[in-house]
C-alpha positions as a Python dict, from the first residue, in 0.01 Angstrom:
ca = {
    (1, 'X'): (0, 0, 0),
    (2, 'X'): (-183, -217, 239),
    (3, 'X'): (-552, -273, 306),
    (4, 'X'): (-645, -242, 646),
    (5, 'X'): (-1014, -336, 762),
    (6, 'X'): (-1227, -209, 1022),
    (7, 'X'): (-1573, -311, 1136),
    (8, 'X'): (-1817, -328, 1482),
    (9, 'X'): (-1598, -674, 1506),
    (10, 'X'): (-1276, -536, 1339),
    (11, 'X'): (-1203, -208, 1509),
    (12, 'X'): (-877, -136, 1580),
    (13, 'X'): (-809, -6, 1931),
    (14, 'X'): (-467, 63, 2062),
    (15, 'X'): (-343, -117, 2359),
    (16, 'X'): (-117, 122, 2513),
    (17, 'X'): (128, -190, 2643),
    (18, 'X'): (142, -274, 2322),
    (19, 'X'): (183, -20, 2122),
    (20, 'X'): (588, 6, 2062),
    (21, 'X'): (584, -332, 1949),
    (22, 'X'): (413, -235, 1591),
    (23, 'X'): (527, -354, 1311),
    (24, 'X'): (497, -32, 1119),
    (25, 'X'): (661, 308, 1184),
    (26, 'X'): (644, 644, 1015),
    (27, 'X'): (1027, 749, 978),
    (28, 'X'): (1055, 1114, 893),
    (29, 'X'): (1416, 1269, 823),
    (30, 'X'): (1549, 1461, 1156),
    (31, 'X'): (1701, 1829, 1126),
    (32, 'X'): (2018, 1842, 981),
    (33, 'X'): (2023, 1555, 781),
    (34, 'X'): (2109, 1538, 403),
    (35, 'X'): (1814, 1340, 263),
    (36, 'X'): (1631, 1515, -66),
    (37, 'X'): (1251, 1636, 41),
    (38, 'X'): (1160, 1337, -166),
    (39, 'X'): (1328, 1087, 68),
    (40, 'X'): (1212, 1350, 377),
    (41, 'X'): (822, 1385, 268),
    (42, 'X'): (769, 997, 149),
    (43, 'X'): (578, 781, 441),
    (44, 'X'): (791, 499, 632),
    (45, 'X'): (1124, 722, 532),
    (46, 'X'): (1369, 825, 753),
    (47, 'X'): (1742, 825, 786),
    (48, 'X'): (2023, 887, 1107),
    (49, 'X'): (2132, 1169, 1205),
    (50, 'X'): (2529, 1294, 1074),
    (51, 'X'): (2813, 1315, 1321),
    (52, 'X'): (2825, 1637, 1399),
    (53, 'X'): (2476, 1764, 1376),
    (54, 'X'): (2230, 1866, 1715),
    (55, 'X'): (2101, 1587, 1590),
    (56, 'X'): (2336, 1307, 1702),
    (57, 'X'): (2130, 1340, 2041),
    (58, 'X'): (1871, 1120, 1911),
    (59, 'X'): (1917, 781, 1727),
    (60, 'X'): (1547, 783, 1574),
    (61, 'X'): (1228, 1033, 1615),
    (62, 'X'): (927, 812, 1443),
    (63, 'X'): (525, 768, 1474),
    (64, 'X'): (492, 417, 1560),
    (65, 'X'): (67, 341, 1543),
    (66, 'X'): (-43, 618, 1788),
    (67, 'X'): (276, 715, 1980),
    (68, 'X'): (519, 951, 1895),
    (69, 'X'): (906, 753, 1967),
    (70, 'X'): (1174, 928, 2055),
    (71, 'X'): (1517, 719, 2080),
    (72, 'X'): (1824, 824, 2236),
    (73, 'X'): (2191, 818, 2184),
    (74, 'X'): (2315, 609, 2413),
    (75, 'X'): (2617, 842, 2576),
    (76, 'X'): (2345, 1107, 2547),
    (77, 'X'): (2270, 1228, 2933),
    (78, 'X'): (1958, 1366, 2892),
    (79, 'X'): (1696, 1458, 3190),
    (80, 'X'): (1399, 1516, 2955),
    (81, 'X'): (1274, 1536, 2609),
    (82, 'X'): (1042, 1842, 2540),
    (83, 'X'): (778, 1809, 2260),
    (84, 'X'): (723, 2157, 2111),
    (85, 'X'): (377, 2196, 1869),
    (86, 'X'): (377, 2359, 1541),
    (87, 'X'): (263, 2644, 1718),
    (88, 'X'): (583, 2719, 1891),
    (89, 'X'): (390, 2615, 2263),
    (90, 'X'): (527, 2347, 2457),
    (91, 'X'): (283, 2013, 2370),
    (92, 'X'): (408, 1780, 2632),
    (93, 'X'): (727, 1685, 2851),
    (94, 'X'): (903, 1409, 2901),
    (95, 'X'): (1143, 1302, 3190),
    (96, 'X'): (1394, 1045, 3080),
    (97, 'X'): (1397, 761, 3334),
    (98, 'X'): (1744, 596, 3456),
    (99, 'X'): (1897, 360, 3222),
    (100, 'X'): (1626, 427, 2946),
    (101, 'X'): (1749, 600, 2610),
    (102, 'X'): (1331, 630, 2495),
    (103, 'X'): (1037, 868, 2542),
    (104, 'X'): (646, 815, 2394),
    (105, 'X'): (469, 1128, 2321),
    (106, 'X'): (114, 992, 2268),
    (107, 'X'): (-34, 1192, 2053),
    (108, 'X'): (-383, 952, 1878),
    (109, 'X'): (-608, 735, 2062),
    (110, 'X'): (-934, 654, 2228),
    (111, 'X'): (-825, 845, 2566),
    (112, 'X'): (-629, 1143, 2395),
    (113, 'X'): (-755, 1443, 2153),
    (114, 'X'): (-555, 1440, 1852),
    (115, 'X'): (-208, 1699, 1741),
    (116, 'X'): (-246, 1983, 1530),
    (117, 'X'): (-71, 1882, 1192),
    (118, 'X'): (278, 2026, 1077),
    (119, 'X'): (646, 2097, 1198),
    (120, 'X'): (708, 1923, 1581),
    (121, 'X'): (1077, 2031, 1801),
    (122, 'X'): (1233, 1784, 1976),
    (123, 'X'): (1446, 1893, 2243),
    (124, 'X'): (1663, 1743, 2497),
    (125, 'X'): (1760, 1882, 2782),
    (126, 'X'): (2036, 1811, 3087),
    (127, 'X'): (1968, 2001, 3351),
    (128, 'X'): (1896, 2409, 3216),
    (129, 'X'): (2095, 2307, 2893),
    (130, 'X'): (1962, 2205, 2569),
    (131, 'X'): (2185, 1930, 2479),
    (132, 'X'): (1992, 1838, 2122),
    (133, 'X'): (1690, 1912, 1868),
    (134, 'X'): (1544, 1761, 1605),
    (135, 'X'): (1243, 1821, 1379),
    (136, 'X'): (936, 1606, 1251),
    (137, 'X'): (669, 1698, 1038),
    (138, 'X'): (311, 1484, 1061),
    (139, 'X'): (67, 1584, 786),
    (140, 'X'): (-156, 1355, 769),
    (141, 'X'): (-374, 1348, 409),
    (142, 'X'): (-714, 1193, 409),
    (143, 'X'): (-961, 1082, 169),
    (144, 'X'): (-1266, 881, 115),
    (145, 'X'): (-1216, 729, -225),
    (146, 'X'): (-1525, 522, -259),
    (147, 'X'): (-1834, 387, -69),
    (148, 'X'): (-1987, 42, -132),
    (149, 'X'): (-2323, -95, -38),
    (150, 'X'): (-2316, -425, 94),
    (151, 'X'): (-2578, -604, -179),
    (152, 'X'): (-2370, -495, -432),
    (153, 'X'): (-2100, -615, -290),
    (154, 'X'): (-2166, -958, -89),
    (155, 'X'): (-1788, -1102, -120),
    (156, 'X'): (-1654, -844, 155),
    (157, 'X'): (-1576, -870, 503),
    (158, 'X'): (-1962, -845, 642),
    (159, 'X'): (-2163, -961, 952),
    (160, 'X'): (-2375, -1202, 754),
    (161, 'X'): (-2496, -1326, 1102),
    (162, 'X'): (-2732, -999, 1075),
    (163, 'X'): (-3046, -997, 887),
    (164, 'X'): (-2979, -630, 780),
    (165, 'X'): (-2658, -718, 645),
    (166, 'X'): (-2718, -666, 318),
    (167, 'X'): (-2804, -288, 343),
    (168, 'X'): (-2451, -217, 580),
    (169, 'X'): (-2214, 21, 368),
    (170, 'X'): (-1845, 36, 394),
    (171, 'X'): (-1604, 303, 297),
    (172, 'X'): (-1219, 298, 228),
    (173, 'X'): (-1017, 599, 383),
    (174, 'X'): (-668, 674, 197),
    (175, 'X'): (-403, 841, 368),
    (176, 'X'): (-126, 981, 159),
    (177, 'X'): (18, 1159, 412),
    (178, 'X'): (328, 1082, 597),
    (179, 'X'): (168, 1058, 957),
    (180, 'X'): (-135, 855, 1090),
    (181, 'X'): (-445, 1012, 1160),
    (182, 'X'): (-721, 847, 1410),
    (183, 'X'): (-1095, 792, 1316),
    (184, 'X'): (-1315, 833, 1614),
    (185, 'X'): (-1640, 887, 1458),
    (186, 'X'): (-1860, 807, 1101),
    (187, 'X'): (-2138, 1049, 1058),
    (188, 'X'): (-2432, 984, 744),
    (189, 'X'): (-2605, 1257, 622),
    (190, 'X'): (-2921, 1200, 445),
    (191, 'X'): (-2873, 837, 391),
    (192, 'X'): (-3161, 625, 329),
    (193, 'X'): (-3158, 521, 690),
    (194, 'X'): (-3198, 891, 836),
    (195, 'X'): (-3423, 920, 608),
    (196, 'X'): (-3624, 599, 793),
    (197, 'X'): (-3562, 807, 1130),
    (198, 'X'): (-3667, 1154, 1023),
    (199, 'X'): (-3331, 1285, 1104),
    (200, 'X'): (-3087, 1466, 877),
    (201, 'X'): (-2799, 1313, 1016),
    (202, 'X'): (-2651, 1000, 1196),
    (203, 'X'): (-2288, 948, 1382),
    (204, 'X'): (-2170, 667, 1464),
    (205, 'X'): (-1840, 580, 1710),
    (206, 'X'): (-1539, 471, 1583),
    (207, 'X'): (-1182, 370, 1695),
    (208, 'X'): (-968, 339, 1383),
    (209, 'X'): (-610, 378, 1347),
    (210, 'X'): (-553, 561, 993),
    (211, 'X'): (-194, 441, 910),
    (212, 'X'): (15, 684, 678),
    (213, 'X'): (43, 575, 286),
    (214, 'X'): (-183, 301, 356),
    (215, 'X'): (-575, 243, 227),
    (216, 'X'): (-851, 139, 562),
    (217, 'X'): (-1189, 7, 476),
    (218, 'X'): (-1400, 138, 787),
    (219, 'X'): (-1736, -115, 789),
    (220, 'X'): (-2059, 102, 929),
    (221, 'X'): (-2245, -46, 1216),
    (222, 'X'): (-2599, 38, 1139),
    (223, 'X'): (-2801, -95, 814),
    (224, 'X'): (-2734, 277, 599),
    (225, 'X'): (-2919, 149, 320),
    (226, 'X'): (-3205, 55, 495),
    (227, 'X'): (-3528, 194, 372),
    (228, 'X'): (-3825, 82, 632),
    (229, 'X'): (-3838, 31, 985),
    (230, 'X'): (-3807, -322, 1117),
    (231, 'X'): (-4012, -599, 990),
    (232, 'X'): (-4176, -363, 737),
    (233, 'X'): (-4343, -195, 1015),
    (234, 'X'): (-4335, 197, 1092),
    (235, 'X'): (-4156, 498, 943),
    (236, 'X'): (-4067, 417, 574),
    (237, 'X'): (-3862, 604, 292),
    (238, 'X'): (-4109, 781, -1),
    (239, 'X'): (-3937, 635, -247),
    (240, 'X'): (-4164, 732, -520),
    (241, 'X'): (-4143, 1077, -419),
    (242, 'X'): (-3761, 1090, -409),
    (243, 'X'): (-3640, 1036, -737),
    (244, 'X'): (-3232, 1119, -675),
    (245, 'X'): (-3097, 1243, -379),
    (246, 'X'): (-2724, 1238, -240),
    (247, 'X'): (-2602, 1072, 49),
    (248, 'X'): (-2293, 1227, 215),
    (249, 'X'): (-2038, 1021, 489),
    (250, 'X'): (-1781, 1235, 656),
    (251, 'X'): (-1511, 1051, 929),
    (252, 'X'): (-1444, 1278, 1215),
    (253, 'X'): (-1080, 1230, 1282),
    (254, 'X'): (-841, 1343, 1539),
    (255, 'X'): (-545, 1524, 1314),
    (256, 'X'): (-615, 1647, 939),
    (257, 'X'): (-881, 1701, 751),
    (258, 'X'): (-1231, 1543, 797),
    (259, 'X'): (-1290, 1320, 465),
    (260, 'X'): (-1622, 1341, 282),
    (261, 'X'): (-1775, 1143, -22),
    (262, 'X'): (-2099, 1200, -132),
    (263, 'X'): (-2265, 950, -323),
    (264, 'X'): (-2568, 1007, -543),
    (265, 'X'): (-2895, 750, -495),
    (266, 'X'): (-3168, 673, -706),
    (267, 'X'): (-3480, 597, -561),
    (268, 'X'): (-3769, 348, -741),
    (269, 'X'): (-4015, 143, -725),
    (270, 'X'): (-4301, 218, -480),
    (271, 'X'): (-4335, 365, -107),
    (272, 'X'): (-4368, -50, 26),
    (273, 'X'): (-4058, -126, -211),
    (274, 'X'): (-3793, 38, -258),
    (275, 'X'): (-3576, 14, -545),
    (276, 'X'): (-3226, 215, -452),
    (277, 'X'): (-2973, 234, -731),
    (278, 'X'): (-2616, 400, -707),
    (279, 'X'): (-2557, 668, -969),
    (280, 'X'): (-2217, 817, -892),
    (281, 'X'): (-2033, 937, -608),
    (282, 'X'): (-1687, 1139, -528),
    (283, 'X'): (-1484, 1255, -308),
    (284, 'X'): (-1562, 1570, -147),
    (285, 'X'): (-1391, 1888, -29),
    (286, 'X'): (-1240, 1836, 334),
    (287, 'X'): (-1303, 2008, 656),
    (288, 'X'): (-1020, 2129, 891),
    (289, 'X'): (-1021, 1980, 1260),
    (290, 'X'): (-923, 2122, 1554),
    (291, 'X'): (-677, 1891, 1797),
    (292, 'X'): (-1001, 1718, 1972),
    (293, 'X'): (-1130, 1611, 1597),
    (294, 'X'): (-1396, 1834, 1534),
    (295, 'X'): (-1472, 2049, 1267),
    (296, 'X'): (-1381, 2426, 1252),
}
């Protein structure tokens, strides 16, 4: 599993020229092929289609970063590639231009809402004939498994060029699943800094590529552990009054589940200095999203 990192400085936005020439691609087993549902459901698996099969249309069907790839046979003489969603309606179309054997589907991004997780149809077509189909599932499996606080943690990847940089959090985002998912936005719920601003909760934009089976650390932009306004001046935490409270960080992403982790704080010391100390934390339950990446 690899560690991916992603800040204000470190966000990872997709260059659509660029995006077939990734270095990592989710294979997932085409219909009619042989494979256990180990080998089919494991991320970065795949194998070719048999002779034989509807399948031997297509060479590969893969998620490569936010693009859905569909290759061709080469002696295959296909007009267009239809994209069916799990919900049987057709999600996109494709026209096959002369000489090419590929087709993107982009399905993640800044510019694009999300897919609904679950079983996709690939079908090619020559003329009114349906010449091949295949099948790929994308379940994407989020979770939050911890959230650090940038004091207690001053060997990570931080803006130390800010004076606040010491109360920034970051969280790590583990995706199990065997498709990527796309974080577009971090939202804080009574964190010590919407405490500060008298408001409940906090979002904050992102534009993070969620890679299947690997682990992202997504770096906030704002100082969430911040307990007074700036330069000691204006609204302030009661930390005396306070004693523990939770703190709760949910990423809005475009397919899946939104992850949440709540963390519990403990508040000390006195209302002109605060003493915060993390108790525990877990992950919590997630919440379904739509195709645009918000919650049902």
């Amino acid at each position: 599993m690899n560690d991916n990192t992603s800040s204000p400085s470190h966000d990872r936005c997709i260059d659509r020229r660029t995006v077939l020439s990734g270095l990592s691609a989710t294979f997932v087993a085409l219909s009619g092929c042989s494979s256990s549902p180990s080998d089919t459901n494991s991320p970065g698996s795949g194998t070719s289609p048999p002779p034989g099969s509807e399948s031997d249309t297509f060479e590969r069907v893969a998620m490569i970063e936010t693009d859905l790839v569909v290759e061709l046979a080469s002696d295959t003489n296909a007009d267009s590639v239809n994209l069916i969603n799990p919900n049987g309606e057709m999600n996109s179309l494709q026209r096959v231009q002369e000489g090419a054997t590929q087709v993107t589907f982009q399905l993640l991004g800044e510019a694009e809402d999300g897919y609904t997780p679950g079983k996709y149809r690939v079908i090619a077509v020559a003329g009114d004939e349906t010449i091949g189909e295949a099948t790929i599932s994308l379940e994407p499996e989020l979770t939050i498994t911890d959230v650090k606080w940038a004091q207690n943690h001053p060997d990570m990847d931080w803006d130390k060029d800010r004076s606040t940089w010491q109360q920034l959090a970051a969280f790590t985002v583990e995706n199990t699943g065997n498709a990527p998912s796309f974080l577009t936005t971090t939202r804080w719920t009574d964190a010590p800094l919407c405490r500060v601003k008298s408001q409940e909760t906090m979002e904050f934009g992102q534009n993070t590529l969620l890679p299947a089976g690997e682990t992202t650390t997504v770096y906030s932009s704002a100082p969430i552990y911040q307990t007074e306004g700036r330069l000691g001046m204006g609204a302030h935490v009661n930390c005396s009054d306070l004693e523990t409270a939770p703190l709760t960080v949910t990423g809005v992403v475009q397919a899946g589940g939104n992850p949440s982790y709540s963390q519990t704080i403990e508040y000390g010391g006195t209302n002109n200095s605060c003493e915060l100390t993390i108790v525990d934390g877990g992950p919590t339950d997630s919440t379904q999203t739509t195709s645009n990446g918000s919650g049902t």
